[in-house]
N, C-alpha and C positions, 0 to 999 in steps of 0.2 A: 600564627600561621593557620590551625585548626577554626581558630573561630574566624579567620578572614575565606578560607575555603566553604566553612559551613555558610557563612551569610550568603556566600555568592550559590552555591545549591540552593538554599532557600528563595533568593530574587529568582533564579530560571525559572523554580516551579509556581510562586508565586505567578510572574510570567505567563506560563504556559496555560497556567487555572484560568487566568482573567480572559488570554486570547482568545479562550474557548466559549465565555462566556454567554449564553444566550442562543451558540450554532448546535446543530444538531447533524449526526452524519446518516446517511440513509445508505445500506450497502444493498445490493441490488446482485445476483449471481447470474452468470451468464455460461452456459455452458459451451467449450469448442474443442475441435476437435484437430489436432497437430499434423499439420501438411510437413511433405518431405522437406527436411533440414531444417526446420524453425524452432529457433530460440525462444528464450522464455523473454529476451529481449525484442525479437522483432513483437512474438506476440503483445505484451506490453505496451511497446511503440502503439503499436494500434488501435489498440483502448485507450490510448490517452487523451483523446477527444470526449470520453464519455466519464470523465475523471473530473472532479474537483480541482478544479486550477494550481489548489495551492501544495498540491500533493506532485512528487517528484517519480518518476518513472522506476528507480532503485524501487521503490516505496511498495508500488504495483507489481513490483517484479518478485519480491519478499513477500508479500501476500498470497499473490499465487504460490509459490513454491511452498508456504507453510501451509496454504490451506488444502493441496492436495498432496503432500506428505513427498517435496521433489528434490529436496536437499542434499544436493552431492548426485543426484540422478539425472542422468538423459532421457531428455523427451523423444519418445516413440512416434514414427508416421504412425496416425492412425490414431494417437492413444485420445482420448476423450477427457480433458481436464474443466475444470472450473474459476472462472475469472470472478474474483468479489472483486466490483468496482461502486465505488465510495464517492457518495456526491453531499454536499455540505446543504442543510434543509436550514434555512432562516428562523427562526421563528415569531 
């Protein structure tokens, strides 16, 4: 059962390694600033046109939150945060 768990960990990250293969991510920050009642979801939402397709809105949403320290915290009218949005560069 150990080596039939370990093989299947090894195919994911096998996996994961190759899907990557050859893309490259370019993150880009954009600075904004929190209108009365907005979520880190609607903000999100709204960036997600300026998002790498294959990224999930959760994704964006956790980003934000770790990159400006929001975890467990309410966004402030007013407060001034940072959106890294991540776009997939070809090479």
């Amino acid at each position: 059962m150990k080596r039939l768990f370990f093989l299947a960990v090894l195919l994911v990250t096998a996996a994961v390694f190759v899907s990557g293969y050859g893309v490259t991510r370019a993150v880009t920050y954009q600075s904004y600033h929190v209108g009365e009642g907005e979520t880190l979801w609607d903000i999100a939402s709204e960036h997600m046109v300026e998002q790498d397709k294959t990224r999930d809105v959760r994704e964006l949403i956790h980003d934000i939150a770790e990159y400006n320290g929001l975890h467990g915290k309410t966004l402030q009218a007013g407060q001034t945060i940072i959106i890294p949005l991540e776009k997939e560069v070809k090479k």
